[in-house]
C-alpha positions, 0 to 999 in steps of 0.5 A, spaced: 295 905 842 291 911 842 284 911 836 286 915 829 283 921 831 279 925 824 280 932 822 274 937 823 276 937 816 274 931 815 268 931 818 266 936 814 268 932 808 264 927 809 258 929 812 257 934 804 259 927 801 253 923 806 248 928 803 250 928 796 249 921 796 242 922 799 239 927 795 241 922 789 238 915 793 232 920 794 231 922 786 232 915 784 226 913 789 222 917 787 223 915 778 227 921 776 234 916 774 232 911 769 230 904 771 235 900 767 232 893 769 226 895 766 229 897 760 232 891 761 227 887 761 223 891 756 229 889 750 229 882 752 221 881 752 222 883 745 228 879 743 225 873 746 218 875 741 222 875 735 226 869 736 219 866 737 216 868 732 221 865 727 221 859 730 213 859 730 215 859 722 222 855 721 218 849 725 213 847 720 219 844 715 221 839 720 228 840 719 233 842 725 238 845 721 235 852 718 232 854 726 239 851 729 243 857 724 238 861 726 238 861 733 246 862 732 245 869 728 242 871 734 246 869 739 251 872 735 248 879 735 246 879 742 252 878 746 247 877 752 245 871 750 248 865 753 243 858 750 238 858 746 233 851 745 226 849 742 223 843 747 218 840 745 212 838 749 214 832 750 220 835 753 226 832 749 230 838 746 229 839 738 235 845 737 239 847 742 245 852 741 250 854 747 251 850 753 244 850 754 244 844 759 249 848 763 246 855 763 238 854 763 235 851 770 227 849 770 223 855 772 218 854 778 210 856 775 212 856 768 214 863 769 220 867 765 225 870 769 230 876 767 235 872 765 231 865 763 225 866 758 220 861 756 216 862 749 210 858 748 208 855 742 202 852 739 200 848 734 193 850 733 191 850 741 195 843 742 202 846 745 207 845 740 213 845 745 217 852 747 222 856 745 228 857 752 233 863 753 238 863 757 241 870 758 247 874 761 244 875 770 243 883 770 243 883 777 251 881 780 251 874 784 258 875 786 261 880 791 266 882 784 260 883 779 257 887 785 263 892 784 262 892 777 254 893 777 254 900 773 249 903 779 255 901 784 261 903 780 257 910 779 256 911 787 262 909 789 266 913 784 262 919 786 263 918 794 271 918 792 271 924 787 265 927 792 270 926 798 277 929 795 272 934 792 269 936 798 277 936 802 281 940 798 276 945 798 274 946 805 281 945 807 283 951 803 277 956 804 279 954 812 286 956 811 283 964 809 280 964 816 285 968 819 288 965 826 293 971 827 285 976 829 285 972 835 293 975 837 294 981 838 299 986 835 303 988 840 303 980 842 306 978 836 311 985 836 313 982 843 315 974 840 318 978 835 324 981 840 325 974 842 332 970 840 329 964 840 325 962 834 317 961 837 311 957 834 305 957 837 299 950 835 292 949 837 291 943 839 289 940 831 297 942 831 295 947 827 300 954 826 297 960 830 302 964 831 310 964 829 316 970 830 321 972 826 326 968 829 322 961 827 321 963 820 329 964 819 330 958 821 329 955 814 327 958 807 320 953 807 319 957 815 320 964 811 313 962 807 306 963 810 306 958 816 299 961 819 293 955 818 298 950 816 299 944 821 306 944 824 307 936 823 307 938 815 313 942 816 317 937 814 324 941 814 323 941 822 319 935 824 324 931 819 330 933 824 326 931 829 325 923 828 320 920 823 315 917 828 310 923 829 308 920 836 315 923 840 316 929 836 315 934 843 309 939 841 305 932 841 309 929 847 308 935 851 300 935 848 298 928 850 303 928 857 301 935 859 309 936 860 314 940 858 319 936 854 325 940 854 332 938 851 331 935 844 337 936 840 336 936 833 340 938 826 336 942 821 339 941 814 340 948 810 339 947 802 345 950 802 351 951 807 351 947 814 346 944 819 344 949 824 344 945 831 337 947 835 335 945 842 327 944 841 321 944 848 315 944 847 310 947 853 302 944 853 297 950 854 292 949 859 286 953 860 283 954 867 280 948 868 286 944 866 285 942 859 290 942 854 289 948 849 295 948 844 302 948 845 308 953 846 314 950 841 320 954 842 327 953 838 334 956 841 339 957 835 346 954 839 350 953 832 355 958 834 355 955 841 357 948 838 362 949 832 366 953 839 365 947 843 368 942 837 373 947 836 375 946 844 375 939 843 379 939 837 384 943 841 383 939 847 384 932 842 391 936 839 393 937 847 393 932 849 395 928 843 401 933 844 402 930 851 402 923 850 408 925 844 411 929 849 411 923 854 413 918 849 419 922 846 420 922 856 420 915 855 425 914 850 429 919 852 429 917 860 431 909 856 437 912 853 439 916 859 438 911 864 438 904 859 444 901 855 443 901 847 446 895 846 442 891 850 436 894 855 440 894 861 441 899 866 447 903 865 452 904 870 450 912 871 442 909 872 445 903 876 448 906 882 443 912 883 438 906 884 443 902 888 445 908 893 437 909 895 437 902 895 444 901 899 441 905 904 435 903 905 437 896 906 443 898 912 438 903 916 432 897 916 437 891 917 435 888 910 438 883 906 441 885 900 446 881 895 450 882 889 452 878 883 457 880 878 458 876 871 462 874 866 462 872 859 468 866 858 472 867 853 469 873 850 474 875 846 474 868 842 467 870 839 470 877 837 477 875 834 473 868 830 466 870 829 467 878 829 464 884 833 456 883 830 456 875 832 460 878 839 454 883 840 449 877 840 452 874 845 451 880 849 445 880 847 444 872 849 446 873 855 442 878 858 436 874 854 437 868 859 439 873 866 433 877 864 428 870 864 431 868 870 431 874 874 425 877 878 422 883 876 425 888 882 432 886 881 436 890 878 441 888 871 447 893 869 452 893 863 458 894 869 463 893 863 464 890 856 461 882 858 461 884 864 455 886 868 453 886 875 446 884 879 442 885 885 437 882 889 434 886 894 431 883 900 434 875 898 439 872 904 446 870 901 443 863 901 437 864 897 442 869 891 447 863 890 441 858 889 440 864 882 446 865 881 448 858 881 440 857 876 443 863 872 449 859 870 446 853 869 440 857 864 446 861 860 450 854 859 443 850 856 440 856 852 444 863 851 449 858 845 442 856 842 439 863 842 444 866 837 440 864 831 446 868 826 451 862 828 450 855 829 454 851 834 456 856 839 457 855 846 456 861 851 458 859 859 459 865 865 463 866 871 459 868 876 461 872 883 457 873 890 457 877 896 452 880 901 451 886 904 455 886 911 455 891 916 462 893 916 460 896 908 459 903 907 459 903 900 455 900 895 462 900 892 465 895 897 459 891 896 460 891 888 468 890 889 467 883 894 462 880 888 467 882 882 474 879 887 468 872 887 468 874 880 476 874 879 476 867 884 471 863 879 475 866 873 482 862 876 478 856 879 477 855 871 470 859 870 463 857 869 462 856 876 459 860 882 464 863 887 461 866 894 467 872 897 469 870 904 474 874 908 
């Protein structure tokens, strides 16, 4: 963590202060400020004499109570005064006021102190006894009553007020001296040409020089700028970041590199935030070491609103795009799929067929076909009426579609009719579906029909295989729907597999 470095002002500052607090150390050494312990001193001597001496006069009666209010009367008048006692000679206390066991300590050599003084008094010349007064300490014990010493108080409100004085003052003379002296004219005449905004600090981060484009970045930027420090500008060094080690003028000056590429957004007072691209170069003097540094500022608002607006119209086109290909797809599924029950139309079947009727008698692929029908259709249409007759459509190819994997092809051949194919499956492993088709319409279309309880849906299913005799998809289809016709006779619900 790099030391908090001190301003020339600063030191300035506090070096006017350090002699001021010297002269003064020097006038009280040598007697020109009043000593205040020893007028306290002088004020205490007295006030123990009087007490004495009224007390010299009071102690002949013998009665404690005429002392004791006196010593209350002047403990009362002095706000100094802790305890005050008469102790006789023989050592036992006669009038005590306060807490005088609490605040007087034996003194060592019989001699008073600031804050305990002893009065002897004599009857005759045989000692009577002495009159004992605890005082407030004039000098702190404590580090708070060393705060509040009035000599204390005095110089550090003196070194505070002193300080802020000394700063404020230097800080504005220093600002009359005029940096821009040391620029020539034709210098800042050529910086004013620039289109981008131009700020060049010394290495106390002060402004030495700015042109024309840097001080209409801002209102605040339009003001006089030269002398100030650039790290008080806080139009700008907002925009950049509250921690004032990664602004780029102090990066570039404690990396001695160029920080190039920060984007920040410069806040209007009114209108839009300005977009601005920041860099900072160190400047180096001949033997390597950083002298202040070149901040330069490009304005890219009207760049960047162009690019927003792009993107927008980018985000509109391809959200265009995307609509366009969803409205394809629907409209590719009502060309090509039934609307009653998303199987393939006959149109879309056999282009798909022909392809793959090809394909399969050129490279001697296997290739079946299964045509399927509802038994009994029209007894669901005239009992239950056509809606319930559509969900039986509809059940059914539930069940086929479960069944069926995902490149075989399902077709709406007619009514309740429909026609499947298997590519690639032998006739063997085709009536192992078809007879698994039959089996999971007979168990599971009825109970799929939710509108109507108790339904009870069965299908005739008819095989055949592609020959090499067959030039036709049409043949192939013909074969299936004459199995189809056999299962139908045989008493439907079964498989039948066409044979010559």
């Amino acid at each position: 963590m790099r030391a908090p470095r001190i301003t020339p002002v600063a030191r300035i500052s506090l070096g006017l202060t350090s002699l001021v607090l010297m002269l003064l150390l020097i006038v009280d050494f040598v007697g020109l400020v009043p000593d205040h312990l020893r007028m306290a001193r002088e004020v205490r001597h007295r006030s123990s004499q009087a007490v004495a001496i009224q007390t010299a006069a009071l102690l002949p009666s013998g009665d404690p109570l005429p002392l004791a209010r006196a010593y209350e009367d002047f403990r009362a008048g002095d706000p100094d005064v802790l305890s005050l006692a008469f102790r006789l000679s023989d050592g036992q206390i006669f009038v005590a006021v306060g807490e005088h066991a609490r605040h007087w300590h034996p003194l060592h050599e019989e001699r008073s102190l600031l804050d305990h003084v002893q009065v002897p008094i004599f009857a005759g010349r045989q000692p009577w006894g002495q009159v004992e007064i605890a005082f407030q300490p004039i000098v702190p014990t404590t580090f708070l009553g060393w705060l509040r010493y009035p000599t204390v108080v005095l110089m550090l409100v003196l070194t505070f007020f002193a300080y802020i004085g000394f700063y404020l003052y230097m800080r504005r003379a220093l600002q009359y001296l005029d940096p821009t002296t040391a620029v020539p004219e034709r210098v800042r005449q050529a910086f004013d040409t620039l289109t981008d905004g131009i700020a060049i600090v010394d290495r106390d981060r002060r402004l030495m020089l700015t042109n024309k484009t840097f001080n209409a970045l801002h209102p605040a930027a339009a003001l006089n700028l030269i002398g100030r420090p650039i790290n008080e500008q806080r139009w700008l060094c907002e925009c950049l970041g509250t921690d004032v080690e990664t602004l780029p003028w102090e990066r570039a000056m404690r990396e001695n590199c160029t920080q190039s590429g920060v984007i920040c957004d410069l806040q209007q007072p009114a209108g839009d935030a300005l977009k601005l691209i920041v860099q900072a170069s160190p400047i180096v003097d001949p033997k390597g070491l950083v002298r202040g540094c070149l901040v330069s500022v490009d304005n890219v608002t009207q760049v960047h609103r162009i690019n927003e607006e792009l993107r927008q119209t980018l985000v509109e086109l391809e959200a265009s795009r995307e609509q366009i290909r969803q409205q394809n797809i629907e409209l590719h599924q009502l060309a090509s799929r039934d609307p009653l029950t998303g199987c393939l139309n006959r149109r879309a079947f056999f282009e798909v067929l022909e392809g793959l009727f090809l394909t399969s008698r050129k490279q001697g692929k296997n290739l079946c076909c299964i045509m399927c029908d509802i038994d009994h259709f029209k007894r669901f249409n005239d009992r239950y009426g056509h809606a319930v007759g559509d969900e039986v459509i509809r059940a059914l190819v539930r069940t086929l579609q479960a069944v069926l994997r995902q490149h075989d092809l399902l077709c709406r051949y007619g009514g309740e009719e429909f026609c499947i194919i298997l590519p690639e499956t032998t006739l063997a492993q085709a009536a192992e579906i078809a007879a698994r088709l039959r089996s999971e319409v007979e168990l599971h279309a009825g109970t799929s029909v939710r509108t109507t309880e108790g339904l009870q849906i069965t299908s005739s299913f008819g095989l055949a295989a592609l020959a090499a005799d067959m030039h036709d998809p049409a043949e192939l289809i013909d074969r299936a729907d004459s199995a189809l016709y056999q299962s139908k006779e045989g008493g439907r619900n079964r498989v039948t597999i066409w044979q010559a």
